[in-house]
C-alpha distance (Angstrom), angle and dihedral (degrees) to the residues before:
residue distance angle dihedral
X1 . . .
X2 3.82 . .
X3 3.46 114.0 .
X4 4.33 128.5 -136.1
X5 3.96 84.7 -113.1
X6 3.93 87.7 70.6
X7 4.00 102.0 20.7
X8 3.48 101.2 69.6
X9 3.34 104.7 38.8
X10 4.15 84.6 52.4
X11 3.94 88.3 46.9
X12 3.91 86.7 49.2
X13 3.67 94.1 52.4
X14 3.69 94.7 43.7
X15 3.34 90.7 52.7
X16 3.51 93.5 49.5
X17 3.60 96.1 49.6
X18 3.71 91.7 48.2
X19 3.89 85.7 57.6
X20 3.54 99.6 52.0
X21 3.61 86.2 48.5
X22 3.57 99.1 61.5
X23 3.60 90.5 36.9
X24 3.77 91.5 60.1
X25 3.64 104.1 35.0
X26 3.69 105.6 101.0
X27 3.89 118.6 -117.4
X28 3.93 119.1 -122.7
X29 3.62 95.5 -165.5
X30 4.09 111.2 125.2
X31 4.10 106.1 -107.5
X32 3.70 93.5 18.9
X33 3.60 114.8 153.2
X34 4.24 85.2 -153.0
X35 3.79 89.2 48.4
X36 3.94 108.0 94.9
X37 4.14 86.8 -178.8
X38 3.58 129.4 112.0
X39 4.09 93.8 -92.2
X40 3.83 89.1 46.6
X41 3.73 136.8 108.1
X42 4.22 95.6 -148.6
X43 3.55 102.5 106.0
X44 4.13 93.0 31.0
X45 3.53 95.0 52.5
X46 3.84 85.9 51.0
X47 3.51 107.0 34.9
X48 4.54 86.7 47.4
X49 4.13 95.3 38.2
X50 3.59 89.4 -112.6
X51 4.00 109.4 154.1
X52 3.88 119.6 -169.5
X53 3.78 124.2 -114.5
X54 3.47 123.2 -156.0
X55 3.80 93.8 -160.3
X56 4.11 130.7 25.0
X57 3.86 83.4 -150.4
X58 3.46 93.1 77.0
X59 3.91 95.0 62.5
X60 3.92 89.2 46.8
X61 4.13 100.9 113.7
X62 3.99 90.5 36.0
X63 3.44 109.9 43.8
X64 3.63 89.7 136.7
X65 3.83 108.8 101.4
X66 3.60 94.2 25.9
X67 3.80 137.0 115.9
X68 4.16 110.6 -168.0
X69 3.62 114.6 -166.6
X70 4.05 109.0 -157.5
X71 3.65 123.5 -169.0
X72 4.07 103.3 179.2
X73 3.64 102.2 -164.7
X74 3.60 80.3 136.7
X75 3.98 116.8 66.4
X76 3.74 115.5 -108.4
X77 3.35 121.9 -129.9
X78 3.86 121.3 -129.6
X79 3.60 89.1 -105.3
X80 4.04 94.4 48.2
X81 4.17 81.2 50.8
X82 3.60 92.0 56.9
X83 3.75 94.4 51.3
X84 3.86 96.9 45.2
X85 3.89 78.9 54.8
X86 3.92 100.4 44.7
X87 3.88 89.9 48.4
X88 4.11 91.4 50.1
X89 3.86 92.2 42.5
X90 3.84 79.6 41.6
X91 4.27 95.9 61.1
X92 3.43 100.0 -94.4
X93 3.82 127.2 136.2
X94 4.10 110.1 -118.0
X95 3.69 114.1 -163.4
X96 3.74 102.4 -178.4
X97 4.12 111.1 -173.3
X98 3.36 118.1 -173.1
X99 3.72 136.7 152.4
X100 3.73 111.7 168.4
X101 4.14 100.3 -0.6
X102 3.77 141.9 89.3
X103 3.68 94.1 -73.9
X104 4.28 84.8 116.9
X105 4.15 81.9 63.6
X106 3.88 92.6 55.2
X107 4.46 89.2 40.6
X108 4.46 83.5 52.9
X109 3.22 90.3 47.7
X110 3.81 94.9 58.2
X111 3.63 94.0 39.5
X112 3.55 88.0 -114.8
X113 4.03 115.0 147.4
X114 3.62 105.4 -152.8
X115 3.51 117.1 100.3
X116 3.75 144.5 -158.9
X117 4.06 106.8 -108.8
X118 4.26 92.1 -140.9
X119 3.77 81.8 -157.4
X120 3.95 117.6 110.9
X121 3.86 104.9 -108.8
X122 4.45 102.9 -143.1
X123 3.70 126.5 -172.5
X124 3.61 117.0 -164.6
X125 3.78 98.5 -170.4
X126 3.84 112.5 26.0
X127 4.29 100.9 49.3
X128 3.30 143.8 113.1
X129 4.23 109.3 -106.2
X130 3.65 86.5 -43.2
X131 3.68 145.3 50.2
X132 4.34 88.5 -125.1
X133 3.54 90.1 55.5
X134 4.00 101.8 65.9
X135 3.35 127.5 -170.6
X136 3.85 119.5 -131.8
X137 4.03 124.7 -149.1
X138 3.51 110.5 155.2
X139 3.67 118.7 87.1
X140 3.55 127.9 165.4
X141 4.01 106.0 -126.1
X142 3.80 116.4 -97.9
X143 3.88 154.5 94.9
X144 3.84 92.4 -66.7
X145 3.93 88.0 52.1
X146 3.69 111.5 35.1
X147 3.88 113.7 135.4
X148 3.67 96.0 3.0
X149 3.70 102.7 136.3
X150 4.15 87.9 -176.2
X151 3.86 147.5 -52.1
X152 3.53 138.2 -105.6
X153 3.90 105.9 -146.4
X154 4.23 115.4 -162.5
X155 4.06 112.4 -141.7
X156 4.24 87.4 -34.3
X157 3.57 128.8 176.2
X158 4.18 130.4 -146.7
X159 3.24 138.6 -92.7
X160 4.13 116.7 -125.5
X161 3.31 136.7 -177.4
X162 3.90 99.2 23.8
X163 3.89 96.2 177.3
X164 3.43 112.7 169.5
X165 3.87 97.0 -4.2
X166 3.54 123.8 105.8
X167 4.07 121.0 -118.0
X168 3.09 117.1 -122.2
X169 3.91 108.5 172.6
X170 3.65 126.4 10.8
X171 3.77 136.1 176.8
X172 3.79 139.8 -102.8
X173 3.88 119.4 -80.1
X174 3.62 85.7 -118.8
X175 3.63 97.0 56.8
X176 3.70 121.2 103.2
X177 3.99 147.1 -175.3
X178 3.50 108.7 -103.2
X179 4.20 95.7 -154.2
X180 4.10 96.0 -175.7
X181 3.75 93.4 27.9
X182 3.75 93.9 -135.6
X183 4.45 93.2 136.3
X184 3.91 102.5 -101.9
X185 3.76 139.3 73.4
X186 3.57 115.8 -100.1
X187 3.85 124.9 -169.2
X188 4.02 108.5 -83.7
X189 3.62 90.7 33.6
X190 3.63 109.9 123.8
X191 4.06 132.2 -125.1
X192 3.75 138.7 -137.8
X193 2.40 176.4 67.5
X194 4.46 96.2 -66.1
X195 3.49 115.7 178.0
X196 3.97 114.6 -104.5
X197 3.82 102.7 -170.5
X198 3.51 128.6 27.9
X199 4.01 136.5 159.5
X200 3.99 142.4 -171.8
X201 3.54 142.3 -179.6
X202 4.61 111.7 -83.3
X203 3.62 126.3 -178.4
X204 3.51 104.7 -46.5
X205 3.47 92.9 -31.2
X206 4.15 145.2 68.1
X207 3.86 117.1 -107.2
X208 3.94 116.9 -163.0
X209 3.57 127.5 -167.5
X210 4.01 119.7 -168.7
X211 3.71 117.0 176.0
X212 3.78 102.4 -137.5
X213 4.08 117.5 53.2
X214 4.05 89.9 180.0
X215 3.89 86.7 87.8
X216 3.92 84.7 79.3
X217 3.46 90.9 63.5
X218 3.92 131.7 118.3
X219 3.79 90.1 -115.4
X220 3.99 105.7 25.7
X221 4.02 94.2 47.7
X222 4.02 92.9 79.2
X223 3.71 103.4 42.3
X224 3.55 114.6 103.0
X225 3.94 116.3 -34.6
X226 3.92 91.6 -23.6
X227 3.78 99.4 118.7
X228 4.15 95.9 36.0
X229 4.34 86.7 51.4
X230 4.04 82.2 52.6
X231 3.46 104.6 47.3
X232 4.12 83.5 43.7
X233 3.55 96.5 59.3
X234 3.92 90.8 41.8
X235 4.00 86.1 57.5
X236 3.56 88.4 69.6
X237 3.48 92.2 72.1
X238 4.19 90.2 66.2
X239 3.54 143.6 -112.7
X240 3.56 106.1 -40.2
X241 3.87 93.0 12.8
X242 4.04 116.5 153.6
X243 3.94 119.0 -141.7
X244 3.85 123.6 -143.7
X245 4.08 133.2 -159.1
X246 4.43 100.1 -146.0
X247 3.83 95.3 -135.8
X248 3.71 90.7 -178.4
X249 4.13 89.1 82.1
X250 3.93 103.7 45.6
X251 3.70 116.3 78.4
X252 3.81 121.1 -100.9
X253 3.42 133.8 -150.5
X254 3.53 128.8 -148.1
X255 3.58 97.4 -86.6
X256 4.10 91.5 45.9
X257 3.87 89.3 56.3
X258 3.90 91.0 40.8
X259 3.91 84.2 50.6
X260 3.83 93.9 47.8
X261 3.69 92.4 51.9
X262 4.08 88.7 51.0
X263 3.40 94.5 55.5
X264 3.80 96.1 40.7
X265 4.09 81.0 51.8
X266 4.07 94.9 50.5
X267 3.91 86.8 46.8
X268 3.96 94.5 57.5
X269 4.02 92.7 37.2
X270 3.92 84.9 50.9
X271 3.89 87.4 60.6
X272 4.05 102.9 108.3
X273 3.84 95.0 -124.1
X274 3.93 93.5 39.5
X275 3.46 87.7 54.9
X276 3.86 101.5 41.7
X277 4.03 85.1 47.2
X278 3.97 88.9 45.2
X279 4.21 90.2 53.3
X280 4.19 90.8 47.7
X281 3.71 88.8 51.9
X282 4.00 90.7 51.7
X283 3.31 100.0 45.5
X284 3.75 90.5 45.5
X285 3.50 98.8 61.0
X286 3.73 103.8 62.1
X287 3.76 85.0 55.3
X288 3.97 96.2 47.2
X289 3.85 82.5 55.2
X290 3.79 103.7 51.1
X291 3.63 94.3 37.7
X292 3.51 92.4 53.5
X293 3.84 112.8 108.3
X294 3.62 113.2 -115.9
X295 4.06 111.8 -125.1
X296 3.75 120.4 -151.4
């Protein structure tokens, strides 16, 4: 029969090495900041400054300063709409990028009428090795643009209904929706060019909508203009302004919530008394354990 004096320090070390495990093991999960992979957001987030958020609430009191990107290809909830909306109204900079996900919920919910087209926007001429992966090169002149020579969009959809928001991007003339996604243009399948990226004043804060989020990616942010259009649209949140992936809309595996939970963990043992409390308990048990009379 083992006894406590070797259990627990085996448990502890288990545990421990099950921890730095998971903590290690990369993630595979597309817009990941742990996945270093092609459809990750590891070396983005760190090459751009962008840190990931595992709830918007958390910026809601200073959204000033702040650039959130939001990829709903999770529903929000009603409450998750309210605080996208409180933290626009608030100052902050909303870049919502969506191609086929619930960004239209988060757009009705502030009574904004463009909408995400859900159709797969193809160019057959202006692309990047294939007719999916257009390439973008007309860009209305400003901050959000400067020195962006073009785009390379990944499977994207349109932008419709722009309203009152200013177009940023839009596609070629010979660019078209491709409805059943079979390669061609069939009749009733509509032309360009469609916007792709478009912004406007909100509240007391700037909401931007691009069509395409795959430009974040590990391999899509350094083809063409990618990375300069990001960094642009970050700007807008000021001198000194921080940038933010929402986590709390992209799906997560296993290992992403098992990750999230780690890092929530390090966070509260990193708090001074948590940690001075955590050190007395260690060093206490080794001594509970000797001192402890042994009973025949």
């Amino acid at each position: 029969m083992w006894s406590p004096k070797f259990l627990v320090p085996i448990i502890g070390l288990t545990l421990l090495a099950v921890a730095l495990a998971l903590w290690a093991y990369p993630s595979a999960s597309d817009f990941s900041p742990s996945n270093p992979y092609w459809n990750g957001f590891q070396k983005t987030g760190a090459e751009l400054g962008v840190a990931p958020l595992e709830s918007p609430s958390s910026l809601l009191g200073r959204a000033k300063g702040t650039a959130l990107i939001v990829i709903p290809y999770v529903p929000p909830s009603p409450s998750d709409l309210d605080v996208l909306k409180r933290y626009v109204d608030g100052g902050g900079v909303l870049i919502l990028m969506d191609d086929f996900g619930y960004g239209n919920a988060v757009l009705a919910h502030l009574g904004v009428r463009a909408r995400f087209g859900g159709d797969l926007l193809v160019d057959p001429l202006f692309n990047y090795k294939s007719l999916r992966l257009p390439r973008i090169t007309d860009f209305t002149p400003g901050p959000f643009t400067e020195g962006v020579d073009g785009l390379v969009l990944n499977y994207a959809t349109t932008i419709r209904d722009v309203g009152g928001l200013s177009v940023l991007a839009l596609s070629s003339p010979v660019s078209y929706v491709d409805a059943n996604g079979n390669g061609r243009r069939d009749p009733g399948e509509v032309g360009g060019p469609f916007p792709v990226a478009a912004s406007a004043g909100y509240g007391g804060g700037t909401l931007i909508l691009v069509s395409d989020p795959s430009i974040l990616l590990n391999s899509m942010v350094k083809l063409a203009g990618n990375r300069r259009f990001l960094q642009n649209l970050f700007r807008a949140a000021g001198e000194g302004g921080r940038a933010y992936l929402d986590l709390a809309h992209l799906p997560q595996a296993p290992l992403d919530r098992a990750k999230a939970a780690l890092a929530a963990a390090r966070g509260f043992l990193a708090e001074p008394l948590v940690a001075f409390a955590l050190a007395a308990a260690i060093a206490a048990v080794p001594l509970v354990i000797l001192l402890k009379p042994n009973r025949r």
